[in-house]
N, C-alpha and C positions, 0 to 999 in steps of 0.2 A: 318738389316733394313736400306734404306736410308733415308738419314737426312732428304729429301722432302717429304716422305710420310708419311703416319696418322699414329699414334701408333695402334690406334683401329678405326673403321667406327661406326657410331652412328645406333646401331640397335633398338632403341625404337623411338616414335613419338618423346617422350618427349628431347631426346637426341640429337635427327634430327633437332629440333626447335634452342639448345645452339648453336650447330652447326653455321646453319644458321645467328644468334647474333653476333657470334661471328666472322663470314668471313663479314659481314656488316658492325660493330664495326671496322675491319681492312681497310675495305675502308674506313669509316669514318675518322678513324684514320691520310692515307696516306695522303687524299684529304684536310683535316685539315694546317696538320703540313708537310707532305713530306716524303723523307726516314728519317731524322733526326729525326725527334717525333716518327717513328715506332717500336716498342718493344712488347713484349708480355704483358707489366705490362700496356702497354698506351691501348692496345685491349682488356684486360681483365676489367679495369676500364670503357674504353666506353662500354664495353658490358652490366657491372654489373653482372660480375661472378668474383670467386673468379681465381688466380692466377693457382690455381690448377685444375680448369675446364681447362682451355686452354693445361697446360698441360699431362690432360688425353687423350686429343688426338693428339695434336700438341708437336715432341721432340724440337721444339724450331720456332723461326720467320720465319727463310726461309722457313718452315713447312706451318705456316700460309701464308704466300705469295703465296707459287705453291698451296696451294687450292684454293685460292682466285682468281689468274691465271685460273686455270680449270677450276671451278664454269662458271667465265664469257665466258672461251668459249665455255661452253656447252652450258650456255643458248644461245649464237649466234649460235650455230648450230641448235638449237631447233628451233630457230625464224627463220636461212634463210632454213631449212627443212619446216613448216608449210606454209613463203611466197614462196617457189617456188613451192608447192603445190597450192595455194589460183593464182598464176599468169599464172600455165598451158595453160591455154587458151585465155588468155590475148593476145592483138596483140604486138606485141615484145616491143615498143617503151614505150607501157603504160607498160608491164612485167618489161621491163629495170628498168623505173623511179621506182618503188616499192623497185625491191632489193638493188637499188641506195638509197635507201630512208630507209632500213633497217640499211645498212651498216650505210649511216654518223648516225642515231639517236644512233647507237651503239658505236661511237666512239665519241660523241660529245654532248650525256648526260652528261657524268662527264668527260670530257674532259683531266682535272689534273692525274686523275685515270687512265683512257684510258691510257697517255704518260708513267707512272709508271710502269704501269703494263707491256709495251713494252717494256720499258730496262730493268728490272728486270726478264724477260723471258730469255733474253740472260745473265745475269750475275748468275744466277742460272743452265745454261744448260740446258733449255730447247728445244735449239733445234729442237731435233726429232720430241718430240712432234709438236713441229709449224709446222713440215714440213708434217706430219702423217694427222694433219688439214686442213691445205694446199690444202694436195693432195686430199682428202677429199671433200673439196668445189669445187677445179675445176672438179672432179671429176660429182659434183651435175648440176653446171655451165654446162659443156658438154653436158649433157644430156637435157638440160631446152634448151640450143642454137641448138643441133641438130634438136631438136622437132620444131625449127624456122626456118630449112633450111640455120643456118650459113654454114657458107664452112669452113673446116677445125677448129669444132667445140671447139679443144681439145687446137688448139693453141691459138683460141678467147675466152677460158678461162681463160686461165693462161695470158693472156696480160689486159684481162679486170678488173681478180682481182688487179692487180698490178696496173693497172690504178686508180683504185675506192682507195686503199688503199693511193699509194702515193699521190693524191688529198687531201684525208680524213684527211692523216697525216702533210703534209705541212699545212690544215687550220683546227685545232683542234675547234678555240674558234671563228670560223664563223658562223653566221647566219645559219643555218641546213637548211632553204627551199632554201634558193638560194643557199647554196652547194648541194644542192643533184639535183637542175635545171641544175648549170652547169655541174658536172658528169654526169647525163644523155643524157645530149647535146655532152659531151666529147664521150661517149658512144659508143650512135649511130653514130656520127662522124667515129668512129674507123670502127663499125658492118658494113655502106653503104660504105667508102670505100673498106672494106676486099669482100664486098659483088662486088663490082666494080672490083676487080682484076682478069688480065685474067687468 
């Protein structure tokens, strides 16, 4: 088994809910105190489960952290899968500003956490996974900007994630509406000139 993965997956309601406490509890925890205050006995105390709930499913912290990792990017794949569904028909610039508007609320709710959870991705190895995501969203991206008549849909994906992200991540603890005004200004900047190219 590796040391990142569950010992067991919580197959009852009731088990699914500790679960849950307990990947909260660990953000709690990080967003608190940092990586210095984070251990299993400081996430089982915020949680209010004993020592040994945690490790019925978790073989130790870095256990807890790559789920904690996972969890959040699934729920971001959940939220930008139902907003590029809800933007389909949107006219591109209002479509932009939404998933511009996804991305920073997703990086710049918990901000402290957000930053954590990006180093600690790479200090654990995860990698692949990032890139499996990645490929993933541009993946999603292409198809939302072809349906818009961008040109060369596949490359104004992967430039635009990279764009929204490195904006996002140079201003963590900015104001969220007028970061996500000027990324979508930055955006479309990018989309009318690529749209402009002979």
């Amino acid at each position: 088994m590796d040391v990142l993965d569950l010992r067991k997956r919580p197959s009852q309601q009731r088990s699914a809910r500790t679960m849950d406490v307990v990947l909260e509890a660990a953000a709690q925890v990080l967003e608190a105190g940092g990586l210095g205050a984070f251990n299993t006995n400081a996430v089982a105390a915020r949680a209010g489960v004993s020592i040994g709930s945690i490790y019925q499913y978790f073989p130790g912290k870095d256990a807890v952290m790559a789920a904690l990792i996972r969890l959040e990017a699934a729920r971001f794949e959940a939220e930008l899968a139902r907003a590029l569904e809800a933007a389909a028909d949107l006219p591109l610039a209002q479509a932009v500003e939404r998933l511009v508007a996804l991305a920073v609320a997703s990086q710049t709710a918990r901000p402290n956490l957000a930053r954590i959870l990006d180093l600690e991705e790479r200090r654990l190895g995860l990698e692949a996974e990032v890139t499996i995501r990645s490929q993933t969203t541009i993946g999603q991206l292409t198809q939302f900007l072809a349906r818009h008549d961008v040109p060369d849909p596949q490359v104004a994906a992967g430039d635009l994630q990279n764009l929204v992200r490195g904006m996002v991540d140079g201003a963590l603890h900015a104001d969220p509406h007028d970061l996500t005004r000027r990324i979508a200004r930055a955006a479309m900047g990018y989309l009318s000139g690529q749209a402009g190219d002979p």
